[in-house]
VOVEXZA-764802 format. One record per residue (C-alpha): residue in three letters; x, y, z. Coordinates in nm, 2 decimals, decimal comma. Layout:
N
aa	px	py	pz
ALA	X	Y	Z;
...
This chain:
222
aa	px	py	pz
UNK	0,00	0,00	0,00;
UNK	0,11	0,34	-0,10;
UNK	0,02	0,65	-0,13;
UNK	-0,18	0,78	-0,45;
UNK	-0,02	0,92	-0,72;
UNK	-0,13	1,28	-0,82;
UNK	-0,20	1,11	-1,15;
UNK	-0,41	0,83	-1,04;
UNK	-0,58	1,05	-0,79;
UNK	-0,69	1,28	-1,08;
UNK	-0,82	0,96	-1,25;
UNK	-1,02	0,86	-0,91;
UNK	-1,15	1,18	-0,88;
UNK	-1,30	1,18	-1,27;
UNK	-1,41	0,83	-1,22;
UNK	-1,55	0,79	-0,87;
UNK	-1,71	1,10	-0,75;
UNK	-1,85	0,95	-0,49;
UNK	-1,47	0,96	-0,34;
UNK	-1,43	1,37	-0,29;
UNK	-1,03	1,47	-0,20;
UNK	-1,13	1,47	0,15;
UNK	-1,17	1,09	0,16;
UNK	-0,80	1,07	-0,09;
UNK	-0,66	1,30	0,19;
UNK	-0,74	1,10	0,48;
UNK	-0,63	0,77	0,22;
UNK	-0,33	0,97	0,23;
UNK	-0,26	1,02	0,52;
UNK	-0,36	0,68	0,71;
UNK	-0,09	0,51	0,40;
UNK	0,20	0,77	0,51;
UNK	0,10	0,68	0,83;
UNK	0,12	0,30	0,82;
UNK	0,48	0,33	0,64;
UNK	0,60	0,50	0,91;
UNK	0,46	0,22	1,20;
UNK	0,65	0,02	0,93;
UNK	0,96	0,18	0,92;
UNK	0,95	0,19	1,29;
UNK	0,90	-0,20	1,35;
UNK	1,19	-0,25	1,12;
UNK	1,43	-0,10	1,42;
UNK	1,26	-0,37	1,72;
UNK	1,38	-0,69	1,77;
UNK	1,17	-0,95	1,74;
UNK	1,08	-1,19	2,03;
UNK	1,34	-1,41	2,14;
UNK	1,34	-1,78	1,98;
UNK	1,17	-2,07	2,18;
UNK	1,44	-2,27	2,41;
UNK	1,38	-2,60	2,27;
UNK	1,31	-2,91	2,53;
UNK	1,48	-3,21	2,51;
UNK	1,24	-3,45	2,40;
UNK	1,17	-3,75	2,68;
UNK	1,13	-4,08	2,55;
UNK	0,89	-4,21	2,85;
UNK	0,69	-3,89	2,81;
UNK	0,70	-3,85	3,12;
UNK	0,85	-3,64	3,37;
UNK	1,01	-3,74	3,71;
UNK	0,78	-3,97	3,94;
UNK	0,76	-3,96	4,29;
UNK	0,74	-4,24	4,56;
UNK	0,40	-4,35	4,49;
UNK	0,50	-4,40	4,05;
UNK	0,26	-4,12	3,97;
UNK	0,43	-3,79	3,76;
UNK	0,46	-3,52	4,01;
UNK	0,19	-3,19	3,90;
UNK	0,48	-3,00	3,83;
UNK	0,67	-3,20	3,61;
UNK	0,39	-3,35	3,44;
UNK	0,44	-3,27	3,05;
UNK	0,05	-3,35	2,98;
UNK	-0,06	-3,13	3,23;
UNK	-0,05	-2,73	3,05;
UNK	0,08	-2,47	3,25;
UNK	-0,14	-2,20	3,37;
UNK	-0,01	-1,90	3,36;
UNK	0,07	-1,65	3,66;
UNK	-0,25	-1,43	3,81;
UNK	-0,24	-1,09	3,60;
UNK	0,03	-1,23	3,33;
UNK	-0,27	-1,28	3,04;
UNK	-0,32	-0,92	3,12;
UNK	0,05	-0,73	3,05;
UNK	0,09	-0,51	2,81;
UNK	0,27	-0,67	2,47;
UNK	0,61	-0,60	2,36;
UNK	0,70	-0,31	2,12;
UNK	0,71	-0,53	1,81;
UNK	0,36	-0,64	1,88;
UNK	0,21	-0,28	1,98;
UNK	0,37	-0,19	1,63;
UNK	0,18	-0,44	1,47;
UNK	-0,16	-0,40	1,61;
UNK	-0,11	-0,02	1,52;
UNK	-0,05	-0,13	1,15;
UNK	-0,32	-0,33	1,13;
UNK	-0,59	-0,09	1,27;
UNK	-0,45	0,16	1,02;
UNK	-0,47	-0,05	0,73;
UNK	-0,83	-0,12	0,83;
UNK	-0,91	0,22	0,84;
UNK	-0,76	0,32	0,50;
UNK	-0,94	0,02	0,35;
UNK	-1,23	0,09	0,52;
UNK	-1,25	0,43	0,32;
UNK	-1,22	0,27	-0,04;
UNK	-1,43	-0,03	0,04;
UNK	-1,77	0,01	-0,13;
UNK	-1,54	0,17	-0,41;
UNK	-1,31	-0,12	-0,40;
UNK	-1,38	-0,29	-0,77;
UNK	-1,37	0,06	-0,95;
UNK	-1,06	0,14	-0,78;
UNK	-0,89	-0,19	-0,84;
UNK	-0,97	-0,09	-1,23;
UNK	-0,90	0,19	-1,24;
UNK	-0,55	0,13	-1,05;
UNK	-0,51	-0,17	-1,32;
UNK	-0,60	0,09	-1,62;
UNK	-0,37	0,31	-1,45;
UNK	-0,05	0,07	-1,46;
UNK	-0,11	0,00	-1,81;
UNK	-0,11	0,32	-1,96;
UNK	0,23	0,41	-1,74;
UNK	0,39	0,11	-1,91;
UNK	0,25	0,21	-2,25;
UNK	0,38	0,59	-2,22;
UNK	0,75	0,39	-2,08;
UNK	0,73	0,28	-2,42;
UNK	0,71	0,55	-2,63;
UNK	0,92	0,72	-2,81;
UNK	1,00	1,05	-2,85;
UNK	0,85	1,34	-3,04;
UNK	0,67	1,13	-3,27;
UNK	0,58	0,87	-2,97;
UNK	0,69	0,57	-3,18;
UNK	0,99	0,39	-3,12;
UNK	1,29	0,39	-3,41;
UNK	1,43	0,05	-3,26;
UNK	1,30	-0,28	-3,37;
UNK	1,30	-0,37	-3,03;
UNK	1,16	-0,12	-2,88;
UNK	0,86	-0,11	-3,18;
UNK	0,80	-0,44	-3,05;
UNK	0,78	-0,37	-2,69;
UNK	0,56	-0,04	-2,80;
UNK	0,34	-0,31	-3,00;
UNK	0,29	-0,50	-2,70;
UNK	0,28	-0,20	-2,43;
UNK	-0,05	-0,09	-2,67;
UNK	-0,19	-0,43	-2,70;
UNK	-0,19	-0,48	-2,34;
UNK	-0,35	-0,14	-2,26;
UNK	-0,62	-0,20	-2,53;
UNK	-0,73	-0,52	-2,31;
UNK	-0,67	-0,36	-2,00;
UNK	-0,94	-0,06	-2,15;
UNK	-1,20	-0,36	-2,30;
UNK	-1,17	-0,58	-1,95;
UNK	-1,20	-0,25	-1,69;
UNK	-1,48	-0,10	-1,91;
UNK	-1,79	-0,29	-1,79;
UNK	-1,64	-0,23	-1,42;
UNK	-1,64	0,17	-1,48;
UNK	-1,95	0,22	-1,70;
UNK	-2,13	0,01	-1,39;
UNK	-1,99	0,21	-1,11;
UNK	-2,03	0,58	-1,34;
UNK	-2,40	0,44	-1,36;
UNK	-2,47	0,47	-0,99;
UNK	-2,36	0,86	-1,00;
UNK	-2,68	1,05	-0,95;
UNK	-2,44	1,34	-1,06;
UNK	-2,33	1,16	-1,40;
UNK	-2,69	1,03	-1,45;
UNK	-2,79	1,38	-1,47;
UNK	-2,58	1,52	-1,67;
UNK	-2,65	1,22	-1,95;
UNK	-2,99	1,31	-1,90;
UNK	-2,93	1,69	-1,93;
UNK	-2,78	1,57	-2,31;
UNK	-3,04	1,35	-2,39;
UNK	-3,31	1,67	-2,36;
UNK	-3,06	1,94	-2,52;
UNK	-3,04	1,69	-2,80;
UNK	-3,41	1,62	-2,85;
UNK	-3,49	2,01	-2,85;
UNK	-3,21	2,01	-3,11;
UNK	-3,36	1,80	-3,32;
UNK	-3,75	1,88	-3,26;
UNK	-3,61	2,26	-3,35;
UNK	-3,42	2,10	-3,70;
UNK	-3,75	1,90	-3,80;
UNK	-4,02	2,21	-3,73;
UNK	-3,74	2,40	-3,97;
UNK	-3,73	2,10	-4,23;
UNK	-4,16	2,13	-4,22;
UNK	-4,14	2,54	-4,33;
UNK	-3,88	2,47	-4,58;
UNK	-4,18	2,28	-4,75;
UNK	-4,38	2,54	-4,88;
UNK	-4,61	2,58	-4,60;
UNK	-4,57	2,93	-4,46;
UNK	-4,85	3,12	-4,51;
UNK	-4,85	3,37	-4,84;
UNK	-4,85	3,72	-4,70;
UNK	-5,17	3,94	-4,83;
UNK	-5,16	4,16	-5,12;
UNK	-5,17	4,54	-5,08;
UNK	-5,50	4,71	-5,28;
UNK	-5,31	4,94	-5,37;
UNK	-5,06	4,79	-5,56;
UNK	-5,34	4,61	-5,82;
UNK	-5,56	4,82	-6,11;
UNK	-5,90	4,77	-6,08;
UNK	-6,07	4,57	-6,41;
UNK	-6,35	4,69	-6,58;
């Protein structure tokens, strides 16, 4: 987990409006946050490694007069631990750890009914890096053969990165009341487009009405 890209945040931001820069800035900031618990446990010392115990091939620990295992020495038996002990606090290593997975359940927790857009959008994202790595240079197409070939198959795999994310994103651009009005917006503009073309078409026809003649202009017949 890292933190966004200003990139891929702009692509989040055009694809997923339900995420506002608010919620990427708290992303953000819980993901900075979490590499530096990280960087911290990488500087503790981890617990100590078990002593190992000599196996017994009786099973068995020392008896006592009577032939029976004595309570304490009794392999079988499990040791309960000390009054208060299930109770200490943990070591620094194990604070560290709980602290990164609280964050990292936080940040998640943000992005989570968002999680298949993002995941596509983070895939779509990857592959149109490696297609502009690619690339040439002014005229964006290698002069190489190798690198045309490796540009040939940067652009293929973007092209079925596109097809295989589209379905994802047209689904969760569907569930915007913001970009479902704004398509609907179109669809009206367009149909008083079109009703205002088609009442023009009509006139053009012939059917306007003949404006009247003046008296005036006309010499009486006898």
């Amino acid at each position: 987990m890292m933190p966004l890209h200003p990139s891929f945040r702009k692509l989040v931001l055009e694809h997923i409006p339900q995420l506002d820069r608010e919620d990427l800035d708290n992303y953000d900031g819980l993901l900075a946050l979490r590499l530096e618990f990280v960087h911290r446990r990488s500087h503790v010392a981890g617990p100590p490694p078990p002593i190992p115990i000599p196996p017994n091939p009786d099973d068995q620990g020392p008896k006592d007069d009577s032939g029976k295992p004595r309570d304490g020495d009794n392999r079988r038996t499990p040791r309960r631990p000390p009054e208060g002990e299930d109770r200490r606090q943990g070591t620094p290593r194990e604070e560290l750890d709980h602290l990164i997975e609280e964050t990292t359940r936080r940040a998640n927790a943000i992005i989570a009914p968002y999680r298949p857009q993002f995941d596509a959008l983070h895939k779509l994202w990857s592959a149109r890096r490696n297609l502009a790595l690619h690339q040439g240079g002014m005229l964006q197409i290698p002069t190489s053969r190798e690198g045309l070939q490796g540009f040939a198959n940067a652009l293929g795999s973007y092209l079925r990165v596109q097809v295989q994310t589209f379905p994802v994103l047209a689904k969760g651009r569907l569930k915007s009341p913001s970009f479902v009005g704004r398509w609907a917006a179109i669809v009206v503009m367009v149909s008083l487009i079109l009703y205002g073309l088609s009442s023009l078409a009509k006139g053009d026809n012939g059917n306007f009405p003949r404006p009247p003649k003046d008296p005036d202009s006309t010499a009486v017949q006898q």
